[in-house]
N, C-alpha and C positions, 0 to 999 in steps of 0.2 A: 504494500500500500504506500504509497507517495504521499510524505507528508510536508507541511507546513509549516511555520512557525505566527502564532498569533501574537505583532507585536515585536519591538525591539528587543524586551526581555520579559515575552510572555511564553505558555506554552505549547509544544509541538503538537500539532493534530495531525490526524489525518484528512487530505486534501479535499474531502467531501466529508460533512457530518452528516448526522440524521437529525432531523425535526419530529419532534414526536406529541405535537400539538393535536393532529389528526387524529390519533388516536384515543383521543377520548371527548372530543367536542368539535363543533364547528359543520365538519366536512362529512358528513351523514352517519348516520349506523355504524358504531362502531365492536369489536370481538377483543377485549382482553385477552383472551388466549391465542388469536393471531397476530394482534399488538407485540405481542411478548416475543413468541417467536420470529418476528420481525428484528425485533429487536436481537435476539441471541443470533442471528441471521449476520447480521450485522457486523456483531464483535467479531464473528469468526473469518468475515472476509476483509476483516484490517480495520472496520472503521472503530473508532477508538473516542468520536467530539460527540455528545448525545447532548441536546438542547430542549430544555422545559422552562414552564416556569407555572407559578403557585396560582394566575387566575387561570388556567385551563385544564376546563372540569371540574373550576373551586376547586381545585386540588387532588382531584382524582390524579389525575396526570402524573402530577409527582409521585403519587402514590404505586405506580402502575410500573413505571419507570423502577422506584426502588424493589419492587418485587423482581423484576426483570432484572435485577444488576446485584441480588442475594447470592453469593458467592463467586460473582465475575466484576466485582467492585476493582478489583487491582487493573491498572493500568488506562483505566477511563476517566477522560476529560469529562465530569459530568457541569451543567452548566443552567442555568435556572436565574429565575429573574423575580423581579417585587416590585408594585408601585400601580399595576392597578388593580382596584381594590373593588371585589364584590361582593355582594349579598349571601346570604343563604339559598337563594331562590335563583340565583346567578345574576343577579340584577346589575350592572356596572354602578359604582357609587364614589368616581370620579378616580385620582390620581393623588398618593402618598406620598412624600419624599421627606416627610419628620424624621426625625433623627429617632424617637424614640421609638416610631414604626417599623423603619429600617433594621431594627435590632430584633424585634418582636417576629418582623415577618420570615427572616430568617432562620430563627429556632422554630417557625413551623414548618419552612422548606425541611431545614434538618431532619426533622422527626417522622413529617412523611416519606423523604427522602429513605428513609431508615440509615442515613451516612452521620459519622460526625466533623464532615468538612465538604463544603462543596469548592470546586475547582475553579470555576469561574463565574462570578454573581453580577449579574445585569441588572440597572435601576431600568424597568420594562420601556416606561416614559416619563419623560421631566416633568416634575411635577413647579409649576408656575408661578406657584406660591411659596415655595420654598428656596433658599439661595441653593444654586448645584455645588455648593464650596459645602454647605452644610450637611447635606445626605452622603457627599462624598467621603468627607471627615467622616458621618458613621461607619459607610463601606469601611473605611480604613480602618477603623477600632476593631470591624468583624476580623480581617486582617490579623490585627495584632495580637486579636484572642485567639488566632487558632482557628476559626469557624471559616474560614475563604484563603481561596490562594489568590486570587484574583480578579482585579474586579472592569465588569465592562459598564456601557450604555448602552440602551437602544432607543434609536430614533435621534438624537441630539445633533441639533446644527453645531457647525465649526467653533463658534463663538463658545458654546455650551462645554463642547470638549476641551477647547484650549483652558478655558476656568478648571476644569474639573480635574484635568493636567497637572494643576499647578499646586494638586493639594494632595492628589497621590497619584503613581502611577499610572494608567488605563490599558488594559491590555488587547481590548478587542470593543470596538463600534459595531452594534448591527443596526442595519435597515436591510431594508427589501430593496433586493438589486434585480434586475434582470433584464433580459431585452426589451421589454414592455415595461420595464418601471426602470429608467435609464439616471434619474434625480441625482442619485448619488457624485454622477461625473462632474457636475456644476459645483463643486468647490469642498463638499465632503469625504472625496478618494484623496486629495490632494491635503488638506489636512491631516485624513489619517496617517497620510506617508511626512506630512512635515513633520509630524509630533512623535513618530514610531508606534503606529496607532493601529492593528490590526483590525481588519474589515471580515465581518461577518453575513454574508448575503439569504436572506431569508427569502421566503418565496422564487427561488430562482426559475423554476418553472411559470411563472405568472398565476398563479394557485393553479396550474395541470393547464390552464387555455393553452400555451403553447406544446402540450404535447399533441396537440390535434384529437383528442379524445370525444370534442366537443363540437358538435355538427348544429347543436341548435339548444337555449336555455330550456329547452324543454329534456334535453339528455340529462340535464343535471335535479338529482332527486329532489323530493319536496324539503325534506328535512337540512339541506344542504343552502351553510351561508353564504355561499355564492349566488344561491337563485335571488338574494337580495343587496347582490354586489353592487359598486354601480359601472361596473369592467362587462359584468356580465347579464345587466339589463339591456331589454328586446335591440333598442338601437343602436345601440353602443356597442352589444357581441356582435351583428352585423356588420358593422365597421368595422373590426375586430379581427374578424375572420380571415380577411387579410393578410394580419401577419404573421397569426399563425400557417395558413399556405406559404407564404415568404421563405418561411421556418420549414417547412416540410419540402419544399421544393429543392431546398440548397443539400437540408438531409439526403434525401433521393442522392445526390451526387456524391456525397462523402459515404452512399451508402451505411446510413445509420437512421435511429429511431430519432424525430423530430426532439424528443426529450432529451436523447444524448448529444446532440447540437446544440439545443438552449443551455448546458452546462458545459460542454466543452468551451463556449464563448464566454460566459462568464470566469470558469478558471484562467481562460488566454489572456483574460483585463490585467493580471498581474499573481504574482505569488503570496505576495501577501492578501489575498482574497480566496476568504473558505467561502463556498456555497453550500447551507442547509437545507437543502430537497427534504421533504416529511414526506412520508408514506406509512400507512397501517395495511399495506399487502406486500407478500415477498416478491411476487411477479417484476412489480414497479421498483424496490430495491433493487434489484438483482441487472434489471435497466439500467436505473439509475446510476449506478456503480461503473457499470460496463460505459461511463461515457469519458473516463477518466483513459478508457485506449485511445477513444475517437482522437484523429491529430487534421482538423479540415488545415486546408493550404492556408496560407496569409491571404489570396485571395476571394477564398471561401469567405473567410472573418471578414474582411472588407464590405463585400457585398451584402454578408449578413447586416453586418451594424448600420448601412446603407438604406438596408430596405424596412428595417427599424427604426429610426432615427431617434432622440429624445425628442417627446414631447407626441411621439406619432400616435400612442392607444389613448381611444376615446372612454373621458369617464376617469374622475377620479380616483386616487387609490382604496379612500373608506369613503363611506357618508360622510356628512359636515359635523358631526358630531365626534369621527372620529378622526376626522384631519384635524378637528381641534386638540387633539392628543400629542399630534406629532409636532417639535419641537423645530422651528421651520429657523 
């Protein structure tokens, strides 16, 4: 397995993580026991960066994750997040970044985790109300207890990071990168490399639109948060559709699955960029994985990021309520 390094003196993963968000909310019907073995799937074919965090499935997630990693805890980057905060009911009930929540929500990562140190701890999103010098200071105390090796962001503009820099560490930024979510290249890849700031790309498949699976909003299940995306409402997947053909058309030539395209280009952006693909089936792991051979020409990538452009998928990344989350 081909690995990476998160960060000037963060630590090595392997080149592709897993997201394991899927697996218990969002993205339709989910099986704990193919969850898992996805996951044991996983360990054994090298990858080694597994990514959660404490609102998905209010915490089942974690929970699920720690089951799956009862005697294969050694040698895994395990990675989880805190700050947005929900209900019992799963309600959302806005974004945390107190110092004394920070500490709090941590020891429940721990405990469902079933670990006593998590490897790398993500503030999920900036919480607006709070200085990033203040929640960061707490990351850093978990730090000094022993409770975290390392700590990241997700979603935080340049400005956000360099503060948060300057008070401890940062070993890995994530946002959603991908051919269809291009944002990151306007000023936050560029950062992360001026600060030594390893980039974490979530969604790298566009949630699954660019593997081509997706012929019309009506393929995708009722239960399934996408069917109330706004990427993947009626006129916007029509527009859409596009690029993913774009995407499938260049595959055809590099002979490979349209999914193993959309990750072999985001790997080719730089080394310092893991991509976390999530899947809760082996089939799509086992894809997914296999795209870390694909090697398209330099002028394959050209064309690709050509017929992609920033700025070209129609439809925001959340609704307005949760672009209000991200840290712009």
């Amino acid at each position: 397995m081909e690995k990476r390094r998160l960060g000037r003196n963060g630590p090595e993963v392997s080149a592709l993580g897993l997201g394991c968000m899927g697996m218990s909310e969002f993205y339709g019907a989910a099986d704990d026991r193919e969850s898992i073995a996805v996951i044991h799937r996983a360990l054994d074919l090298g990858v080694d960066f597994l990514d959660t965090a404490d609102m998905y499935g209010v915490g089942r997630n974690e929970e699920l994750v720690g089951r799956a990693l009862r005697g294969r805890r050694d040698g895994v980057i395990l990675a989880t997040k805190f700050g947005n905060v929900r209900g019992p009911q799963g309600e959302f009930l806005g974004v945390n970044g107190r110092p004394g929540y920070v500490k709090s929500a941590c020891d429940g990562s721990l405990k469902r985790l079933g670990v006593d140190r998590i490897d790398l701890y993500y503030q999920h999103r900036v919480d607006p109300k709070t200085p990033i010098e203040d929640t960061v200071g707490a990351m850093a105390d978990l730090v000094r207890a022993g409770k975290v090796r390392f700590l990241g962001l997700s979603e935080a503009a340049p400005a956000t990071l360099r503060r948060a820099q300057k008070v401890h560490p940062i070993a890995a930024l994530q946002t959603e990168y991908s051919l269809w979510t291009r944002d990151p290249e306007a000023g936050l890849l560029d950062a992360c490399r001026e600060l030594g700031v390893g980039f974490v790309a979530y969604s790298p498949l566009g949630r699954g639109f660019l593997t081509g699976r997706f012929a019309a909003p009506s393929d995708i299940p009722e239960d399934d948060w996408r069917r109330r995306h706004p990427r993947f409402e009626e006129e916007n997947f029509r527009r859409n559709l596009r690029l993913a053909e774009a995407v499938a058309a260049i595959a055809a030539e590099v002979g490979c699955a349209p999914a193993q395209l959309a990750l072999a280009w985001v790997l080719a952006q730089g080394g310092d960029i893991v991509p976390i693909p999530g899947t809760k089936r082996l089939r799509y792991l086992e894809e997914n994985l296999a795209a870390l051979r694909v090697k398209p020409t330099a002028d394959q990538l050209r064309r690709l990021g050509e017929a992609l452009p920033p700025g070209a998928t129609a439809g925001e990344r959340y609704h307005a309520q949760g672009m209000k989350a991200v840290n712009l």
